[in-house]
C-alpha positions in Angstrom: -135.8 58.1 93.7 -138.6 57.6 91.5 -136.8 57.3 88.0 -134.3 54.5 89.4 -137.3 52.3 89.2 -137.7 53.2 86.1 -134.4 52.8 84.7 -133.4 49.6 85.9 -129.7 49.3 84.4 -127.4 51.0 82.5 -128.6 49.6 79.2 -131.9 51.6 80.2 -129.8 54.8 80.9 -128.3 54.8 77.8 -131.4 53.5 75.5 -133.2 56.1 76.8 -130.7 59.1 76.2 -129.9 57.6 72.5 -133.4 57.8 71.9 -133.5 61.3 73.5 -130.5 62.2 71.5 -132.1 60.6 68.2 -135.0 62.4 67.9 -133.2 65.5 68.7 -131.0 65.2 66.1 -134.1 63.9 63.9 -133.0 60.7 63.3 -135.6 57.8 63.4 -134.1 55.4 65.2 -134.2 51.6 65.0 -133.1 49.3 67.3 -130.0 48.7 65.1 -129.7 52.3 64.9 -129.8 52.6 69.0 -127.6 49.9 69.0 -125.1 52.1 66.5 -125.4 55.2 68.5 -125.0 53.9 71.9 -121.4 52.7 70.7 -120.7 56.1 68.6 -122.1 59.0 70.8 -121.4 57.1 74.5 -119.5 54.3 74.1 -121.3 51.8 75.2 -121.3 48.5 73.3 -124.3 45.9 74.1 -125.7 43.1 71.8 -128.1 43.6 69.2 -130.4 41.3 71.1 -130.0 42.8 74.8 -130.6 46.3 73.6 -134.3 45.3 71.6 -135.2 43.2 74.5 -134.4 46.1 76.5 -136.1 49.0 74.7 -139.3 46.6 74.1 -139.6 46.5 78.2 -139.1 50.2 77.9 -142.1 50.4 75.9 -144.0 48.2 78.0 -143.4 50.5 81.1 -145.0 52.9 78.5 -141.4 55.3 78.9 -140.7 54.7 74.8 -143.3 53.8 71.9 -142.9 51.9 68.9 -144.2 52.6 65.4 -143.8 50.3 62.3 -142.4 52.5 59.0 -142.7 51.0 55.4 -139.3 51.1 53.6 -137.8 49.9 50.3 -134.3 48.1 49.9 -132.6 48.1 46.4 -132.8 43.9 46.1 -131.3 44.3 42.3 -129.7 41.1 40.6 -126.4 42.1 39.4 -123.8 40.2 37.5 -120.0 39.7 38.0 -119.4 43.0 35.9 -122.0 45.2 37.9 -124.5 45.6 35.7 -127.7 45.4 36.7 -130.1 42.5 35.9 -133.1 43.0 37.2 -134.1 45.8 39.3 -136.0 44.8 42.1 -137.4 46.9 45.1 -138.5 44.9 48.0 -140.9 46.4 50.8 -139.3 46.3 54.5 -140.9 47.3 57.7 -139.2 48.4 60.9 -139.4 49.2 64.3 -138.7 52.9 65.3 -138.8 54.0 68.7 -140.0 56.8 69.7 -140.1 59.0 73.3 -143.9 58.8 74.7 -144.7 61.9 75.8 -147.7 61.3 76.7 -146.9 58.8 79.7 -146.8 60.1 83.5 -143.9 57.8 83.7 -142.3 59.8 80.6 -142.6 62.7 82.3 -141.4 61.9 85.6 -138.3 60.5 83.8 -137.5 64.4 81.6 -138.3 65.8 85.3 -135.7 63.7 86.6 -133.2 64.3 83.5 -133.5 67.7 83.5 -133.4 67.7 87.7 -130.0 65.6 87.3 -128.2 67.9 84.2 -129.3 71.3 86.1 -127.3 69.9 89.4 -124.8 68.1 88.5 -123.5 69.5 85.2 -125.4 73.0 85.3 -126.9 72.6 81.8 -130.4 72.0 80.5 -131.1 68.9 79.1 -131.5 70.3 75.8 -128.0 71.7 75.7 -126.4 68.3 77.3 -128.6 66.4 74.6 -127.1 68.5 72.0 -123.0 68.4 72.9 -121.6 64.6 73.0 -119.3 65.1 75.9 -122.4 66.1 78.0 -124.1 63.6 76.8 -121.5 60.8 77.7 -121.1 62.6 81.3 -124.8 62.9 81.7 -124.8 59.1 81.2 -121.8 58.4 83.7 -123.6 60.6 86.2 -126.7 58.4 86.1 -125.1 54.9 86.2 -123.5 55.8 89.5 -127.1 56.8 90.8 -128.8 53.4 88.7 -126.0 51.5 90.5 -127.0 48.1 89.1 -125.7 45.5 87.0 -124.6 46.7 83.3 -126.3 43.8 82.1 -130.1 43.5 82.9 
């Protein structure tokens, strides 16, 4: 099949159904974010490291996209009581990924996803992205067709 080229390992699999998942839910997630998900919603612990090296070759095959958003963390100086010092604001930037609808290779990837969830769990993608269990079973279902290492 087409999309196993695509989705080379299970950290693929699952990177790409968080992100599904995210945006669905209208969450704008980072790669720490991904990394939290893919724990809570599926259950699937990887390293900070191996999941942003992994969704950065998923933008590369042009499958995901990456935007920079502007942020502010509370960087206040507070003493031992908790009062505050000096309130400071400092800007942060980071990386939110993003489906790319736009790529062929995107599209054949849905077209498998939805293929995949109508035969083997006889759902729509939408309603599988929206209820955990599918989600996790949607996942299972595609590592036993990925059938590679778990670590790529």
């Amino acid at each position: 099949m087409e999309a196993t080229r695509l989705l080379t390992c299970e950290t693929d699999v699952n990177a790409v159904l968080t992100v599904l998942w995210a945006e669905k839910a209208g969450v704008r997630a980072g790669i720490a974010d991904v990394c939290r998900l893919m724990a809570e919603v599926l259950g699937f612990r990887r390293r900070y490291r191996t999941v942003a090296r992994r969704l950065r070759r998923l933008e590369e095959r042009g499958i995901l996209r990456s935007d920079l958003v502007e942020g502010y963390a509370d960087n206040s100086l507070v003493d031992a009581k908790g009062a505050v010092k000096v309130h400071r604001l400092s800007r942060v930037y980071r990386r939110v990924y993003t489906p790319n609808e736009r790529s062929e290779e995107f599209r054949r990837l849905i077209g498998f996803l939805k293929a995949v969830c109508k035969e083997h769990l006889g759902v729509e993608l939408e309603e599988a992205l929206a209820d955990s269990f599918l989600l996790t079973s949607l996942a299972e279902k595609l590592k036993g067709l990925i059938s590679r290492s778990p670590d790529c």
